[in-house]
py3Dmol code that shows the C-alpha trace and the ligand (Angstrom):
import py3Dmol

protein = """\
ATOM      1  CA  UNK A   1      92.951  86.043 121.270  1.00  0.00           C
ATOM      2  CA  UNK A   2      91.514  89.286 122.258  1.00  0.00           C
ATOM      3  CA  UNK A   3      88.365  90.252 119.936  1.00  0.00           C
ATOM      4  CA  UNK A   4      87.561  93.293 118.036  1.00  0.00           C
ATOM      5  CA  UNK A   5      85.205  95.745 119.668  1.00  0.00           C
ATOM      6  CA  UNK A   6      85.733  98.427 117.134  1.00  0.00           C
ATOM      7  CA  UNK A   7      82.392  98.779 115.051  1.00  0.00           C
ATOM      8  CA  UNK A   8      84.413 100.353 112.040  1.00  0.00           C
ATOM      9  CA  UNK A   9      85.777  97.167 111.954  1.00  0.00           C
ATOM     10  CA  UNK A  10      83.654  94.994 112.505  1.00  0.00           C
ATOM     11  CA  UNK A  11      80.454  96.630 110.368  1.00  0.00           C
ATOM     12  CA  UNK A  12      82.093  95.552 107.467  1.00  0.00           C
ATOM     13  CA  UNK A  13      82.251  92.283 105.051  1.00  0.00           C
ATOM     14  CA  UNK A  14      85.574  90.404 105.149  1.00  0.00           C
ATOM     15  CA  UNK A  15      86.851  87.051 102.597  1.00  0.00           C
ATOM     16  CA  UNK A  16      86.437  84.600 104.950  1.00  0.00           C
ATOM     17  CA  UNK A  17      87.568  81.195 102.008  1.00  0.00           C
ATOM     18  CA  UNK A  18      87.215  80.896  98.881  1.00  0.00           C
ATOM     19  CA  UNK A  19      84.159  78.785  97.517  1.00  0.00           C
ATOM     20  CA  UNK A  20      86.210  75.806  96.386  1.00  0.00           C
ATOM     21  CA  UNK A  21      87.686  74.925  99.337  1.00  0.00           C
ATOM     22  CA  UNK A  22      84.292  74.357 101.067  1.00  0.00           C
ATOM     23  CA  UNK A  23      84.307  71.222  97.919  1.00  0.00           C
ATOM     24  CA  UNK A  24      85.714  69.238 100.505  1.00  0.00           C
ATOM     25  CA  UNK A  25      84.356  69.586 103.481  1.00  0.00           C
ATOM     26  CA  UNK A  26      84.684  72.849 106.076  1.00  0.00           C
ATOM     27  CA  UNK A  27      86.726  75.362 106.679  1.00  0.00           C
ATOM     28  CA  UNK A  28      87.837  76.499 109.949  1.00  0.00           C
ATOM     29  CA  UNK A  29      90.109  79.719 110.345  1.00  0.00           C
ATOM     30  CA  UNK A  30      89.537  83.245 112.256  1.00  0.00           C
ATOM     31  CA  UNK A  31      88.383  86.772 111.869  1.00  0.00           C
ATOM     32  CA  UNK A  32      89.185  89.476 114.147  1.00  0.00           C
ATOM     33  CA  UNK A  33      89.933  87.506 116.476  1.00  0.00           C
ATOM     34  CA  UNK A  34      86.328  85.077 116.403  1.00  0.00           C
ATOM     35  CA  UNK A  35      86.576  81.425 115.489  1.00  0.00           C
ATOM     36  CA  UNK A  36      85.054  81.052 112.319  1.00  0.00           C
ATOM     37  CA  UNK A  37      83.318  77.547 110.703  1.00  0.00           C
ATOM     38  CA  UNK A  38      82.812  77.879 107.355  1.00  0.00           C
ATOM     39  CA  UNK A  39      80.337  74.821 105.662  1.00  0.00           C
ATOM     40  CA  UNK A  40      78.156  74.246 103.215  1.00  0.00           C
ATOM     41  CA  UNK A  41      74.220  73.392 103.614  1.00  0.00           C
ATOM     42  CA  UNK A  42      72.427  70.150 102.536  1.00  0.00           C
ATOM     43  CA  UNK A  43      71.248  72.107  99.897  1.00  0.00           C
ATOM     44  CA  UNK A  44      74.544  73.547  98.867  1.00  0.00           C
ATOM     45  CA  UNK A  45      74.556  77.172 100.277  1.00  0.00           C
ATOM     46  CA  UNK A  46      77.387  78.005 102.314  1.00  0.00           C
ATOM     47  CA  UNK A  47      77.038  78.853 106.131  1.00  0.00           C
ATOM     48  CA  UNK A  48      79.321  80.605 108.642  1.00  0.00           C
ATOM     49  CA  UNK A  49      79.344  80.445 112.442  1.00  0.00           C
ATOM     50  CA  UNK A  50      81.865  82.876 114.409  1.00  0.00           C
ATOM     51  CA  UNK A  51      82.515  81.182 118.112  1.00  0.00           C
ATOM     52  CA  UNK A  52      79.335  78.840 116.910  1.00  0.00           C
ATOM     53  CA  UNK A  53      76.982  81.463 116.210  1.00  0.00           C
ATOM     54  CA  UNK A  54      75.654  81.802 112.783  1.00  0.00           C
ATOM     55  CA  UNK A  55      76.649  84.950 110.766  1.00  0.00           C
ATOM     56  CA  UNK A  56      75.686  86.613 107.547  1.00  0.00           C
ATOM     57  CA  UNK A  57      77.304  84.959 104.348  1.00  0.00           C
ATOM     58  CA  UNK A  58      77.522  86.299 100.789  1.00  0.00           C
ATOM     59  CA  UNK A  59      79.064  84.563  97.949  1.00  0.00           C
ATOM     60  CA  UNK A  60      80.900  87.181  95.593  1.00  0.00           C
ATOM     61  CA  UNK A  61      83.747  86.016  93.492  1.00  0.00           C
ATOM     62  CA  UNK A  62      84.637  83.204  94.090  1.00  0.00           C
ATOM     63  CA  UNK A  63      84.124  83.423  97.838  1.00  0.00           C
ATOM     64  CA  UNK A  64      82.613  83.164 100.852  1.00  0.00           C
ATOM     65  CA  UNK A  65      82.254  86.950 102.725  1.00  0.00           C
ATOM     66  CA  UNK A  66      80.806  87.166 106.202  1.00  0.00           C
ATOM     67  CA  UNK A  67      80.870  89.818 109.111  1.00  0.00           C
ATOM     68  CA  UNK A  68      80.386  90.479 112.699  1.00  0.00           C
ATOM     69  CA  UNK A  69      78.617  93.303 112.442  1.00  0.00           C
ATOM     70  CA  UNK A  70      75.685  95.348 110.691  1.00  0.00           C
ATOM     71  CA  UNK A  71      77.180  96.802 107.822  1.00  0.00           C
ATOM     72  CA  UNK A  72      75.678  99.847 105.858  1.00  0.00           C
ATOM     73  CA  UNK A  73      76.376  98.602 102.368  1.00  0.00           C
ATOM     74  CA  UNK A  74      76.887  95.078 100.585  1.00  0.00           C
ATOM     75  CA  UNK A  75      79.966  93.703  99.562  1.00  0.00           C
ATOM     76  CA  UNK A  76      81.869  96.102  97.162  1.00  0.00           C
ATOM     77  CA  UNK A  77      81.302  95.715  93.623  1.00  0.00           C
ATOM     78  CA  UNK A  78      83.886  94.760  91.245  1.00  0.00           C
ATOM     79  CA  UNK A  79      82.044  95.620  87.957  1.00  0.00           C
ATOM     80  CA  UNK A  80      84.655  93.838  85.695  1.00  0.00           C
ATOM     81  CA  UNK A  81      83.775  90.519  87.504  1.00  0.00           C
ATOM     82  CA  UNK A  82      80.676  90.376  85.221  1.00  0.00           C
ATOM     83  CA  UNK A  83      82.595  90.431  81.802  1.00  0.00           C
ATOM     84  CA  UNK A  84      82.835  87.515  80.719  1.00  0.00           C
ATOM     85  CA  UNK A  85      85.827  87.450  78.357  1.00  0.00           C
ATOM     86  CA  UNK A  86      88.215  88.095  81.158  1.00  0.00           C
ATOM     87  CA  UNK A  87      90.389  85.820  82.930  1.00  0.00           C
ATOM     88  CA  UNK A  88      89.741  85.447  86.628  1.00  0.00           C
ATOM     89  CA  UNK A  89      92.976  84.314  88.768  1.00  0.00           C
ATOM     90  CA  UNK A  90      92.191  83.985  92.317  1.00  0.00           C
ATOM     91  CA  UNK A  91      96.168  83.551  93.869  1.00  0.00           C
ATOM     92  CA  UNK A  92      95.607  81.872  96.921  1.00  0.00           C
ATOM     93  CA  UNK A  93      96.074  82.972 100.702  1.00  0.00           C
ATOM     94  CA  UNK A  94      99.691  84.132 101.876  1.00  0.00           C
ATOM     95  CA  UNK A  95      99.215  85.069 105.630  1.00  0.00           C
ATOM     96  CA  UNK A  96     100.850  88.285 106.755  1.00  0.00           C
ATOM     97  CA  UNK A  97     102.433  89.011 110.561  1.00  0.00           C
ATOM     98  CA  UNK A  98     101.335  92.908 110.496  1.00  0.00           C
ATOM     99  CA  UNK A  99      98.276  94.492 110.612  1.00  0.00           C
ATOM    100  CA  UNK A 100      95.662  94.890 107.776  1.00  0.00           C
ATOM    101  CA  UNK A 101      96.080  98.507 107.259  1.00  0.00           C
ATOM    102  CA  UNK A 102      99.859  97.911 106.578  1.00  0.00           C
ATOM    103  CA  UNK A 103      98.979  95.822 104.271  1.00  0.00           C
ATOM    104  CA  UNK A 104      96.942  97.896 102.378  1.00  0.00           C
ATOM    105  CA  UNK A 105      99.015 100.849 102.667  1.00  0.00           C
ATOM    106  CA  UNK A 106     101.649  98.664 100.781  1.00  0.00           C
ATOM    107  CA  UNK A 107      99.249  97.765  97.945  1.00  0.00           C
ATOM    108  CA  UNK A 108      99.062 101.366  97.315  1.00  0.00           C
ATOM    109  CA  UNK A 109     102.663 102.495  97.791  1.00  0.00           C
ATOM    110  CA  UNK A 110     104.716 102.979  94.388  1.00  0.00           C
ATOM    111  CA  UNK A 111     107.802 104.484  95.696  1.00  0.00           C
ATOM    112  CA  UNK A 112     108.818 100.602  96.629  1.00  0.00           C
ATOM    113  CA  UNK A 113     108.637  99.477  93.259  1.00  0.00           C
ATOM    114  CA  UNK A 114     112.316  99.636  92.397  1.00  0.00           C
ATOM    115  CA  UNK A 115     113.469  98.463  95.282  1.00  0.00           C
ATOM    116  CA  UNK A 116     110.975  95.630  96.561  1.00  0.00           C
ATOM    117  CA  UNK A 117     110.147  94.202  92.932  1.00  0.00           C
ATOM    118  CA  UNK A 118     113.532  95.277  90.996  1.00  0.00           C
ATOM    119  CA  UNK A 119     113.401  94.348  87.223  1.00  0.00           C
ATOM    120  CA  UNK A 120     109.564  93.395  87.327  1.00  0.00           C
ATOM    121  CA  UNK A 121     107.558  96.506  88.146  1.00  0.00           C
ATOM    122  CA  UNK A 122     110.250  98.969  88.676  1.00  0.00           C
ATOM    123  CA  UNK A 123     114.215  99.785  88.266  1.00  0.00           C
ATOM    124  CA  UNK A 124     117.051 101.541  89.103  1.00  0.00           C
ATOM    125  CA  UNK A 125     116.603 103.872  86.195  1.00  0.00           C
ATOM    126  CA  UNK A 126     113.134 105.290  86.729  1.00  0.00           C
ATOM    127  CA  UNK A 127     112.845 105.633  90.987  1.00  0.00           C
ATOM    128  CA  UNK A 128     110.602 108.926  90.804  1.00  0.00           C
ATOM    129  CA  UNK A 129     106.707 108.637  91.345  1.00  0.00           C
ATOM    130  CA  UNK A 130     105.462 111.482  89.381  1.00  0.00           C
ATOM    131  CA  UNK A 131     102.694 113.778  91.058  1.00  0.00           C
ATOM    132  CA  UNK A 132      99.425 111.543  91.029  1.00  0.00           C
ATOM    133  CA  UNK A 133      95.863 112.744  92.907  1.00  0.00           C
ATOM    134  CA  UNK A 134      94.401 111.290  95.944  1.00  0.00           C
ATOM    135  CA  UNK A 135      91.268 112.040  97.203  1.00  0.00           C
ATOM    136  CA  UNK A 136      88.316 110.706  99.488  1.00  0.00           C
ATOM    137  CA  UNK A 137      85.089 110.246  97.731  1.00  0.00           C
ATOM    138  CA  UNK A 138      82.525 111.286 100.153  1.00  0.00           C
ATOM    139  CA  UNK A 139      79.593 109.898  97.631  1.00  0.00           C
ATOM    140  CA  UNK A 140      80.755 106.189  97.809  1.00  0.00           C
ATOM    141  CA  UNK A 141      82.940 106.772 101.006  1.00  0.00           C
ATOM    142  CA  UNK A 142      86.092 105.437  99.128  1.00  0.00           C
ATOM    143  CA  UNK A 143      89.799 106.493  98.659  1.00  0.00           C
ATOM    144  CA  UNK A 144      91.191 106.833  95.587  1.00  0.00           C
ATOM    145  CA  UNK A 145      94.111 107.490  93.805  1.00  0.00           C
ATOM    146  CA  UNK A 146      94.204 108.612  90.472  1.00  0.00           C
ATOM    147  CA  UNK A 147      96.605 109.724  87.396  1.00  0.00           C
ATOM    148  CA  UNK A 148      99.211 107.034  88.664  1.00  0.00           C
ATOM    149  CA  UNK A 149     102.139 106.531  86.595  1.00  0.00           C
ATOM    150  CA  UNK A 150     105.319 104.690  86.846  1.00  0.00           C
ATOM    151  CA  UNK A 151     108.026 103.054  84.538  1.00  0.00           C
ATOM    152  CA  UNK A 152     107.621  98.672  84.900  1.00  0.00           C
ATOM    153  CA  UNK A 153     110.073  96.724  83.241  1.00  0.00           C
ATOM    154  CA  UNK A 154     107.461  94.026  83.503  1.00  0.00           C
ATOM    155  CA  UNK A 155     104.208  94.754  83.442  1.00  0.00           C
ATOM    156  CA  UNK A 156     102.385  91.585  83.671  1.00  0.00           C
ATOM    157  CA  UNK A 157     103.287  87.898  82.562  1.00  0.00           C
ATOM    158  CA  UNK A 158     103.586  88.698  79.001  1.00  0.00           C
ATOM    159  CA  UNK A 159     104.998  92.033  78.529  1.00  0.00           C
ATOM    160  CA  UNK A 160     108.009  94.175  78.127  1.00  0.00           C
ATOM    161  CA  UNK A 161     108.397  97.578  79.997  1.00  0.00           C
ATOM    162  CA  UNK A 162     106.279 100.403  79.442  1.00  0.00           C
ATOM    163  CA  UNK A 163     104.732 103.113  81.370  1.00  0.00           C
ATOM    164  CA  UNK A 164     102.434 101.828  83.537  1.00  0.00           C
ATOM    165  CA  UNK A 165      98.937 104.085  84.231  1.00  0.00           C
ATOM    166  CA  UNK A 166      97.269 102.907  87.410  1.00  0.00           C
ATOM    167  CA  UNK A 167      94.039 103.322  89.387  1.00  0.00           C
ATOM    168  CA  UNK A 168      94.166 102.477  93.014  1.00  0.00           C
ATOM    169  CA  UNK A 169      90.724 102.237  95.522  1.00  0.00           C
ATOM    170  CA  UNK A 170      89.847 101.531  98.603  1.00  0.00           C
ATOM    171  CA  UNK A 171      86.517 100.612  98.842  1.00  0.00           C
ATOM    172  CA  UNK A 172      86.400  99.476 102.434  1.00  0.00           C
ATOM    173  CA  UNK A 173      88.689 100.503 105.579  1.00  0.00           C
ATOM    174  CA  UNK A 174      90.885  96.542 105.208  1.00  0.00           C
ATOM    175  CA  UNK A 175      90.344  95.872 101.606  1.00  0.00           C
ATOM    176  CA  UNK A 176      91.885  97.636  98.141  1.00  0.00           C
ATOM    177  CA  UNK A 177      91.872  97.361  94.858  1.00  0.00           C
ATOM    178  CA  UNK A 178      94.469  98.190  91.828  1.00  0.00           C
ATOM    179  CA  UNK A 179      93.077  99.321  88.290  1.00  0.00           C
ATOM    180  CA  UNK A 180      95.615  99.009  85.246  1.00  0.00           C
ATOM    181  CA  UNK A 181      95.249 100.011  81.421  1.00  0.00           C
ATOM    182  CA  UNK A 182      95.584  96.606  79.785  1.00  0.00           C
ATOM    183  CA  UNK A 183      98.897  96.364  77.957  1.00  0.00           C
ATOM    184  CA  UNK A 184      97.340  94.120  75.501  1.00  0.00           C
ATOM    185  CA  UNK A 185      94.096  96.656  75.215  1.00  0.00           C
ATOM    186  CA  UNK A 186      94.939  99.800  76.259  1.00  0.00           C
ATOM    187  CA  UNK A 187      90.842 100.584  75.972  1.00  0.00           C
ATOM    188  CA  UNK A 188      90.238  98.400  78.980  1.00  0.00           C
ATOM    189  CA  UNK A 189      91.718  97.901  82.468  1.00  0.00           C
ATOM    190  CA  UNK A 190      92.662  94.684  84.749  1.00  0.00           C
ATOM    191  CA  UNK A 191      91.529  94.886  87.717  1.00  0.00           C
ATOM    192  CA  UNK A 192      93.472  93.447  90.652  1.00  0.00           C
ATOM    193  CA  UNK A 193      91.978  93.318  93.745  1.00  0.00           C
ATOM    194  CA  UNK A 194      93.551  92.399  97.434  1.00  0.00           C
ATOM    195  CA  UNK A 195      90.772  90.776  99.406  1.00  0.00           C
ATOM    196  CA  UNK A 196      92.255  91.363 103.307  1.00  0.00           C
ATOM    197  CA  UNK A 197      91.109  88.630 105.962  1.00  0.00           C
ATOM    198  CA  UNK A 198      92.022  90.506 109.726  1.00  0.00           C
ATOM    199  CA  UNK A 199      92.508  87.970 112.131  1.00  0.00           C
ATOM    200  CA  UNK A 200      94.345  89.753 114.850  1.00  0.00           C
ATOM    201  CA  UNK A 201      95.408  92.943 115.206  1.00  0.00           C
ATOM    202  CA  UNK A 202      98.702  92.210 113.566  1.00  0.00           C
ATOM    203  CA  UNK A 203      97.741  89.213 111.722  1.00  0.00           C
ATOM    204  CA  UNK A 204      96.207  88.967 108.655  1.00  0.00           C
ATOM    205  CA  UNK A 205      95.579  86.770 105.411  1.00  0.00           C
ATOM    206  CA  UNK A 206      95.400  88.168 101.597  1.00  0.00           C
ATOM    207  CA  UNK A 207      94.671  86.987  98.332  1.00  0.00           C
ATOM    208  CA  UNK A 208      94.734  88.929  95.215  1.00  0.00           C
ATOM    209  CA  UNK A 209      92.095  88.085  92.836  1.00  0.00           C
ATOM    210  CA  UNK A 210      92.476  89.199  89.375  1.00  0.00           C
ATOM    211  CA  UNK A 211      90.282  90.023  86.579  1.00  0.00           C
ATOM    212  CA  UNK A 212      92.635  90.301  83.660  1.00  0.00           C
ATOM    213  CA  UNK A 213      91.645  91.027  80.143  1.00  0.00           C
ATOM    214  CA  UNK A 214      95.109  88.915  78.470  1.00  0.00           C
ATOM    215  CA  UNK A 215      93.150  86.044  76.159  1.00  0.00           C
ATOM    216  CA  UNK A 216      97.002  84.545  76.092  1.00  0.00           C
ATOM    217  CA  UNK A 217      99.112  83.972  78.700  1.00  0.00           C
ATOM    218  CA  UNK A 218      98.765  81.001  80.327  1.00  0.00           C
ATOM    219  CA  UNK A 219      96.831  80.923  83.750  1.00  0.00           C
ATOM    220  CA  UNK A 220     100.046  79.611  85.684  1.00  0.00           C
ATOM    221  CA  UNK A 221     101.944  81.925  84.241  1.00  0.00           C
ATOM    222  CA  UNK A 222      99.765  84.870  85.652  1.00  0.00           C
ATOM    223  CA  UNK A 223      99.651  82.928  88.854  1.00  0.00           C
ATOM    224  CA  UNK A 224     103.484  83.150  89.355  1.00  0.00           C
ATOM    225  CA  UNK A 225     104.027  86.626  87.794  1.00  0.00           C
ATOM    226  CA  UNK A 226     101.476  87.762  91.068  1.00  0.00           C
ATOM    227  CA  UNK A 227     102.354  85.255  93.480  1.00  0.00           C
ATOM    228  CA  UNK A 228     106.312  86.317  93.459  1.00  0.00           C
ATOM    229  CA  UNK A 229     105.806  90.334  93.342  1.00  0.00           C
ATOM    230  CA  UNK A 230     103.318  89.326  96.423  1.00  0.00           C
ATOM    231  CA  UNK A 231     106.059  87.401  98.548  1.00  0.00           C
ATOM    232  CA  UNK A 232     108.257  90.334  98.080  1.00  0.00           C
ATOM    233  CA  UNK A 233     105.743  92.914  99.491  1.00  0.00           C
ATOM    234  CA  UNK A 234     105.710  90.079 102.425  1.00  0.00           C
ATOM    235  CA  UNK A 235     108.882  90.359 103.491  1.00  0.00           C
ATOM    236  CA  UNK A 236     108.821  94.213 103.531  1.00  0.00           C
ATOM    237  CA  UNK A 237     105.178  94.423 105.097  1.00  0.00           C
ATOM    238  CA  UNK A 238     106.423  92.168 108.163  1.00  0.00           C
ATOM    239  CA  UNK A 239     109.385  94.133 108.388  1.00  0.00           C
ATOM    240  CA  UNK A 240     107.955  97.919 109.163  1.00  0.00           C
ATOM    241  CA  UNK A 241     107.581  99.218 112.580  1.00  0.00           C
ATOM    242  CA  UNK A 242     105.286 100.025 114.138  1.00  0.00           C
ATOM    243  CA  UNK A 243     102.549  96.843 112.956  1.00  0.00           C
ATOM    244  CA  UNK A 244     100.193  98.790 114.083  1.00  0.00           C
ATOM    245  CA  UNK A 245      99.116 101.525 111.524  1.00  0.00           C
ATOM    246  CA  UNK A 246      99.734 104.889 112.628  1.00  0.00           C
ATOM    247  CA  UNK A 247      97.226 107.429 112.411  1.00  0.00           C
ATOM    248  CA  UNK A 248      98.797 110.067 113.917  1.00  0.00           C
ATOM    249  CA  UNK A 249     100.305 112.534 111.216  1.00  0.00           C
ATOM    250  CA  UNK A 250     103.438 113.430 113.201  1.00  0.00           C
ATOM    251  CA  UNK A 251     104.756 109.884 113.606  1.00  0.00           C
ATOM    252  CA  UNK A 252     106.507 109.471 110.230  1.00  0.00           C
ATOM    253  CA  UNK A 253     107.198 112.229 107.698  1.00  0.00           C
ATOM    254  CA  UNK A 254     105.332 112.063 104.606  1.00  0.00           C
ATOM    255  CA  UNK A 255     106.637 112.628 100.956  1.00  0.00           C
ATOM    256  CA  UNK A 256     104.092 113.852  97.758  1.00  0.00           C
ATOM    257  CA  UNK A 257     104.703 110.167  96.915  1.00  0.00           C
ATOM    258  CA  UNK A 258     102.769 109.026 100.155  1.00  0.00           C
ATOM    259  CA  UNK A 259      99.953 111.201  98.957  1.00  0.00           C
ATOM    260  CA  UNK A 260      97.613 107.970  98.979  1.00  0.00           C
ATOM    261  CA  UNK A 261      99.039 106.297 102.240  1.00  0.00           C
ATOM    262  CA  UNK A 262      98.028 110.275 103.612  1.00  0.00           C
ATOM    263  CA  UNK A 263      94.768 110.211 102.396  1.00  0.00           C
ATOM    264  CA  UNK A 264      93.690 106.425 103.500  1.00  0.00           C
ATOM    265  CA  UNK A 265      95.172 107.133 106.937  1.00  0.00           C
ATOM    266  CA  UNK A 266      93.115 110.589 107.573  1.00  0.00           C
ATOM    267  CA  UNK A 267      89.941 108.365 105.748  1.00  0.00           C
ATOM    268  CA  UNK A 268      90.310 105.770 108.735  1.00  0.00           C
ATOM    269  CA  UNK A 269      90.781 108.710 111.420  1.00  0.00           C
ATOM    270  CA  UNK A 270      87.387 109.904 110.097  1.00  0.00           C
ATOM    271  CA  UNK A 271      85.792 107.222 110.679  1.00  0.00           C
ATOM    272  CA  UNK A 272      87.238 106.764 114.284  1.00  0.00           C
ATOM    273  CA  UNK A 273      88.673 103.610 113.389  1.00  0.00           C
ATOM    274  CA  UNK A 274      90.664 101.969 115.699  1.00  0.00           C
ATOM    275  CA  UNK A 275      91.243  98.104 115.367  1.00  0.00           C
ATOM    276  CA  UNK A 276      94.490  97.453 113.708  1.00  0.00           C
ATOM    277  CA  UNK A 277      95.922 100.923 113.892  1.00  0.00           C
ATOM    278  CA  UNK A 278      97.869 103.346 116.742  1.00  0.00           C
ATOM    279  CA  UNK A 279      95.468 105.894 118.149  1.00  0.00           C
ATOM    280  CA  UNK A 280      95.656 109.277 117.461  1.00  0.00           C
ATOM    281  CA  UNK A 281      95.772 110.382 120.628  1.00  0.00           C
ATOM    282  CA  UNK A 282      99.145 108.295 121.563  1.00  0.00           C
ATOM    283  CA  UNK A 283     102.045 110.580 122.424  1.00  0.00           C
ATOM    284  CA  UNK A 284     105.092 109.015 121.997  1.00  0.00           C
ATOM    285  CA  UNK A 285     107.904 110.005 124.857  1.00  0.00           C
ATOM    286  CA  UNK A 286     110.752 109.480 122.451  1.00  0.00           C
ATOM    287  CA  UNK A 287     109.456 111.698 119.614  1.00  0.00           C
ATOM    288  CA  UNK A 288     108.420 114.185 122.257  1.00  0.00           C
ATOM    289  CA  UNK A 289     111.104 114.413 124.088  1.00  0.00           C
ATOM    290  CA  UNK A 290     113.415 115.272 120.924  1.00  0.00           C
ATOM    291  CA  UNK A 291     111.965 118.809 120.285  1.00  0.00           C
TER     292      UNK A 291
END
"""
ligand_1 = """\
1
FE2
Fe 104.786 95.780 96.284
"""
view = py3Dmol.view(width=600, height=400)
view.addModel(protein, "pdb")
view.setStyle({"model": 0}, {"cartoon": {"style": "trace"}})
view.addModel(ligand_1, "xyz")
view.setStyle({"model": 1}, {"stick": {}})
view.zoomTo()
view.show()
């Protein structure tokens, strides 16, 4: 498998397992395109080797994070991980055949919501995604998208419809997160994030992890509710052409609902990332040839 030379990519902290499945002995699975061994110390501490060379490890919620490069800052922080009335629901792996920046374009893509997850977070009724802001934040060197709002039958396990008001970040080039006003405490906000593990340019793994403040639904329950709107965004995800992400503004015609998926892609071209996504440069003959 051809490995990642792209320093964008690789300067950054990636998911690698989460810390219960090192209970039983080690892990072995891959990360842009490295073979990674993931164990635990005598003394408990977990260790990583990529093609048997040690690597940095963190341990952040509930996993183990590692990377192949020198990144500039530590492993994004999830600040509602620290409160400790929520529920945490970590929703296991579901491997992907595209690349990571699909995937995370799909995370942040509303306009699919009545057609993708009919009846659970959107309907035939209510197809519109109302004007919402997108923005990069040069201060934390983030996307986000703001002022989100969109009629869900379902919100989460244990409610009816509603109007839901969501937050969406990007905190790192291959990861993203989802902020939504609690339907059982509209003061406070779940937080849902996607942790993204690139193995190959158009292979991935993701997990969502969830931080939920809902004191009664039962944790299977939760599980399922996430774990079937999930599967649905796999079969769509797989399914787009190209895998690769384009970062070219031409190649596919943008609506205001796309706003975010606008944003994150000119975010990666700033950065000069290329790992995972179609160049800039790349002229395509067909397109061309059409004017
Ligand atoms: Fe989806």
């Amino acid at each position: 498998m051809q490995k990642c030379d792209d320093p964008v990519v690789l300067d950054q902290w990636y998911a690698v397992c989460a810390e219960d499945e090192l209970v039983d002995g080690v892990v072995n699975t891959r990360l842009l395109g490295a073979e990674l061994c993931c164990g635990r110390e005598p003394g408990g501490k977990p260790v990583v080797t990529a093609d048997g060379s040690p690597v940095p490890v963190r341990q952040r919620y509930g996993f183990v994070w590692t990377t192949l490069g020198t990144p500039a800052r530590d492993v994004f922080d999830i600040e509602e991980s620290r409160e400790p009335d929520r529920r945490y629901v970590p929703c296991g792996w579901i491997t992907l055949r595209t690349s990571p920046g699909r995937v995370v374009e799909n995370f942040l893509d509303m306009a699919h919501f009545p057609f993708v997850h009919t009846g659970i977070l959107g309907g035939d009724a209510n197809t519109e995604v109302a004007k919402y802001q997108a923005e990069i934040r040069h201060d934390v060197d983030e996307v986000w998208a703001t002022n989100c709002r969109f009629f869900q039958p379902q919100v989460s396990a244990a409610t009816e419809g509603a109007y839901a008001q969501l937050t969406y970040r990007v905190p790192a080039p291959y990861m993203v997160m989802l902020y939504r006003v609690s339907p059982v405490d509209p003061s406070r906000r779940d937080a849902i994030a996607l942790f993204i593990q690139p193995i190959a340019e158009d292979l991935c793994r993701a997990q969502p992890v969830m931080y939920l403040v809902d004191p009664d639904s039962e944790h299977t329950d939760l599980l399922h509710f996430e774990q079937i709107i999930f599967l649905q965004d796999r079969i769509i995800v797989e399914n787009q052409r190209p895998l690769l992400l384009p970062l070219e503004p031409r190649e596919e015609i943008p609506t205001r609902a796309d706003s975010s998926s606008v944003t994150y892609r000119r975010w990666l071209k700033s950065k000069g990332l290329r790992w995972g996504a179609l160049p800039f440069t790349q002229v395509h003959p067909s397109k061309e040839g059409s004017r």
